[in-house]
C-alpha positions in Angstrom: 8.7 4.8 23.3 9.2 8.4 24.3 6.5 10.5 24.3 7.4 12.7 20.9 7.7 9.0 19.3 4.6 8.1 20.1 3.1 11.5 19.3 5.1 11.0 15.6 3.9 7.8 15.2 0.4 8.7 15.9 0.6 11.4 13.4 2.2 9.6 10.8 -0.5 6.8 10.8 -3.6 9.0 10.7 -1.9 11.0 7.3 -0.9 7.6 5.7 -4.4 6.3 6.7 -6.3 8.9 5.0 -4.3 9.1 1.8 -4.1 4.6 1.2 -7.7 5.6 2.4 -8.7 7.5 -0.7 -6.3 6.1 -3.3 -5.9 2.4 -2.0 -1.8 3.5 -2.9 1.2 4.1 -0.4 1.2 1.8 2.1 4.5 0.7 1.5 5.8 3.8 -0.3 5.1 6.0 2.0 4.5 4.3 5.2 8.3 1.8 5.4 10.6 5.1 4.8 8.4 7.3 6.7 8.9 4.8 10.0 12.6 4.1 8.9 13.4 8.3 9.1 12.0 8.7 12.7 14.7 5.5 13.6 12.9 2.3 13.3 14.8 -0.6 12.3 13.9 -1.3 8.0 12.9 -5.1 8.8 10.5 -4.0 11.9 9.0 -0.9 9.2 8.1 -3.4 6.8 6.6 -5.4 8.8 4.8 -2.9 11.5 3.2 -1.3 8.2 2.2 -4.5 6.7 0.0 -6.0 9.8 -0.7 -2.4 10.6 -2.0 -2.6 6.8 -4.6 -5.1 7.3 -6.6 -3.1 10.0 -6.0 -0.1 7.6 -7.7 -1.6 4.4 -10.8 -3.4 6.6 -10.9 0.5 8.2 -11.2 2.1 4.4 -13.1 -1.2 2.9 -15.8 -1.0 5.2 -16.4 2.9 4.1 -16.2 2.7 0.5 -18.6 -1.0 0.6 -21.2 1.7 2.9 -20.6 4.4 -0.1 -21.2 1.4 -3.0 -17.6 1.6 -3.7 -16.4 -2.2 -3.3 -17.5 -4.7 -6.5 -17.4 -7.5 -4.2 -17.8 -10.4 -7.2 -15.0 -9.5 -8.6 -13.0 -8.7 -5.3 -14.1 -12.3 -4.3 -12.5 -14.1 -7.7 -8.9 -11.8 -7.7 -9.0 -13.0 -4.3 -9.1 -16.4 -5.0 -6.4 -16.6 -7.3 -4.0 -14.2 -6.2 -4.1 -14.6 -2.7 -2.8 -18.3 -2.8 -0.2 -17.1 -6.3 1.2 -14.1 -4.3 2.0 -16.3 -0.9 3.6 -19.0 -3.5 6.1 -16.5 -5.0 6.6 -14.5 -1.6 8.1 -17.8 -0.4 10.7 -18.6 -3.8 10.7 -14.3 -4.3 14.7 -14.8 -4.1 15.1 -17.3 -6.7 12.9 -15.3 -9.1 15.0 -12.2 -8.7 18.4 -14.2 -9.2 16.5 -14.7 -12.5 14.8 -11.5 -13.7 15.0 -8.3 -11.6 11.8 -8.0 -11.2 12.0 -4.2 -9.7 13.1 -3.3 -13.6 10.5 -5.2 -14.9 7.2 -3.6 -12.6 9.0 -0.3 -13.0 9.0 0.4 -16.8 5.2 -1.7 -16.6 4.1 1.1 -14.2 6.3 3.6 -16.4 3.8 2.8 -19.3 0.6 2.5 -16.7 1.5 5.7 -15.6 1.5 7.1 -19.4 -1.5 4.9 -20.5 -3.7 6.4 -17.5 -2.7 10.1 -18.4 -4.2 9.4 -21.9 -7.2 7.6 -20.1 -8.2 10.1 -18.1 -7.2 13.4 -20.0 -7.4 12.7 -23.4 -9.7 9.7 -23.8 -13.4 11.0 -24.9 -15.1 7.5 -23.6 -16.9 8.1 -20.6 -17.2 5.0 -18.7 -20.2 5.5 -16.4 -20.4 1.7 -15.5 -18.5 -1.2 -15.0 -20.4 -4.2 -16.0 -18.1 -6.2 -14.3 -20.1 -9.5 -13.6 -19.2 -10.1 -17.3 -15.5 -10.7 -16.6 -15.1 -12.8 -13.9 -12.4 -15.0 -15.8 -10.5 -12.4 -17.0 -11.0 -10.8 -13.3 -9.2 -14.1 -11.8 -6.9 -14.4 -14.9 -5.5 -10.9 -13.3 -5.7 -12.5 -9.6 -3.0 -15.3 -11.1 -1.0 -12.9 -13.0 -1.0 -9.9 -10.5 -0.1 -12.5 -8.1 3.0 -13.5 -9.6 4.1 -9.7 -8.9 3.0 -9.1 -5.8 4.6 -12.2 -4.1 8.0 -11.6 -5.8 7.9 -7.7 -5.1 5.7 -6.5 -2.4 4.5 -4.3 -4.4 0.4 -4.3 -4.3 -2.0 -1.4 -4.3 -0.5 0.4 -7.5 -0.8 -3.2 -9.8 -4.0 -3.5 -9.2 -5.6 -0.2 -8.9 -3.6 0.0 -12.2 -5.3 -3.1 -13.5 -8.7 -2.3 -12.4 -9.2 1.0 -14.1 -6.9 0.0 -17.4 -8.2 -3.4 -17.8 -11.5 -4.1 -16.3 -12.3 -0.7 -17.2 -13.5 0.4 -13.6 -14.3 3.7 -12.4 -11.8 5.4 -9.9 -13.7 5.0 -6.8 -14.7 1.6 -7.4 -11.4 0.6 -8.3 -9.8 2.5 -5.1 -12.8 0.5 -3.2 -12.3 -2.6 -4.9 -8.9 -2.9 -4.7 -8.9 -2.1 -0.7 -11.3 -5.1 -0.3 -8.7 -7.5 -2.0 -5.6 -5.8 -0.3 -6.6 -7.3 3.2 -6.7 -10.7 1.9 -2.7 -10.3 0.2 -1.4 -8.2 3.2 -3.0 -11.0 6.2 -1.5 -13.8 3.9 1.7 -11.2 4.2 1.5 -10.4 8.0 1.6 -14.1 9.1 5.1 -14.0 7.8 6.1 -10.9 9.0 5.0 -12.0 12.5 6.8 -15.4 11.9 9.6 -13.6 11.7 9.8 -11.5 14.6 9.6 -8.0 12.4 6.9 -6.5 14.3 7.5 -3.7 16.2 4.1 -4.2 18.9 4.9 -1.4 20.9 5.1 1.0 17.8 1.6 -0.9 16.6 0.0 -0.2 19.6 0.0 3.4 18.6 0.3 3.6 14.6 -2.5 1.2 14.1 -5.5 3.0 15.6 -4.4 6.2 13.5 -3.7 4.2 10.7 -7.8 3.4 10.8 -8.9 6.2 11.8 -7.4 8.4 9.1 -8.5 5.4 6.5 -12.0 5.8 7.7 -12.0 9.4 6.5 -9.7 9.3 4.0 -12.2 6.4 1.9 -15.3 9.3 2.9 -13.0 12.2 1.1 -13.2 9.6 -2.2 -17.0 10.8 -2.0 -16.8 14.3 -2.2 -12.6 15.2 -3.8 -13.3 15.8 -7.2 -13.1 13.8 -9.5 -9.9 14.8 -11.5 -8.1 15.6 -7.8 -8.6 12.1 -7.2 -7.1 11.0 -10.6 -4.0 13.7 -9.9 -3.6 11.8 -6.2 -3.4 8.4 -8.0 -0.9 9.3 -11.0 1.2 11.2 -8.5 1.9 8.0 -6.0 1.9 5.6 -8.9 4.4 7.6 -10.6 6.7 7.8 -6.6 5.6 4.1 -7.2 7.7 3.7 -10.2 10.8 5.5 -9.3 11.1 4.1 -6.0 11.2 0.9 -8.2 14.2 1.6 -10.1 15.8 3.1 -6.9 15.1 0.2 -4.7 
């Protein structure tokens, strides 16, 4: 790598770091293109940013479990249903889509998301000052199963289940931005060891986006403490609505 690529590459991670960092969203959406514009091969993006991901999420986990951020029960029982569902479908992902385009499908669900949050967090006058979670466990792993499904058949991760946290399980922002980084390192290892099976890691390129990448997802989980509070709601309708039309357009 040339000098300027590695300086690009350095810069690149640390930005992607600290936004995934505070919204648990964009590792994919922004992360893949952005690599594939400075010249690197689509197959060696994907699969640079998905190991590169793993170090990213136990960078901005570890921050927002120190800042009481991370509902570790019901990381724990997602975890143990979706992780094993979403490595089932990864592997038959082709047969599904013959069936169903399931790009469509996630895109018009996360169209809807994207509407239902506006409401939640504009127009809705219940304040939810705590989750309760430890009284949905089942419907926390019913989620893991279903969630699964979709993220094995499209790749698509943070934006489900940050969607799911706060819509469903009723979570806060931050803990479902904490939350859902804890559960994203189990999904994106189960991820990398295919990616690295394959041969689509770019090591050299690693070698230098992946330090940034945790660096700037250190931070970027510490600016969940002190952003405000609708900011941080803007950030996460913004990428889950890039989310949606890079759906349709993919």
């Amino acid at each position: 790598m040339t000098l300027s690529a590695i300086c690009t590459a350095i810069l690149l991670g640390g930005a992607l770091g600290v936004v995934v960092g505070m919204t648990s969203i964009g590792k994919g959406l922004l992360g893949t293109p952005a690599l594939v514009l400075i010249g690197v091969d689509k197959f060696a993006a994907v699969g640079t940013v998905g190991v590169a991901g793993v170090f990213l999420m136990m960078s901005s986990t570890y921050k927002h479990y120190k800042n009481g951020n991370v509902d570790l029960k019901s990381a724990l029982a997602f975890s143990l249903c979706g992780v094993p569902t979403s490595y089932y479908f990864a592997c038959h992902k082709e047969d599904i889509d013959a069936i169903c385009r399931l790009n469509y499908v996630i895109g018009i669900a996360a169209a809807f998301s994207v509407f239902a949050l506006i409401c939640r967090f504009y127009f809705s006058q219940n304040k939810i000052e705590s989750h309760g979670l430890q009284n949905k466990p089942l419907l926390t792993a019913f989620l893991g199963l279903i969630l699964g499904f979709f993220i094995g058949a499209t790749s698509i991760s943070g934006s489900l289940i940050v969607i799911a946290f706060i819509l469903i399980l009723q979570m806060p922002e931050k803990i479902a931005i904490g939350t859902t980084s804890f559960v994203a390192i189990f999904s994106l290892a189960s991820a990398s060891i295919a990616h690295i099976q394959k041969g689509n890691v770019d090591w050299e390129l690693f070698s230098f986006f992946t330090p940034a990448v945790m660096i700037g997802a250190y931070f970027g989980a510490q600016l969940t403490q002190v952003v405000p509070k609708k900011t941080l709601q803007l950030m996460i309708l913004l990428l889950l609505l890039m989310a949606t039309i890079g759906l349709f357009l993919k």
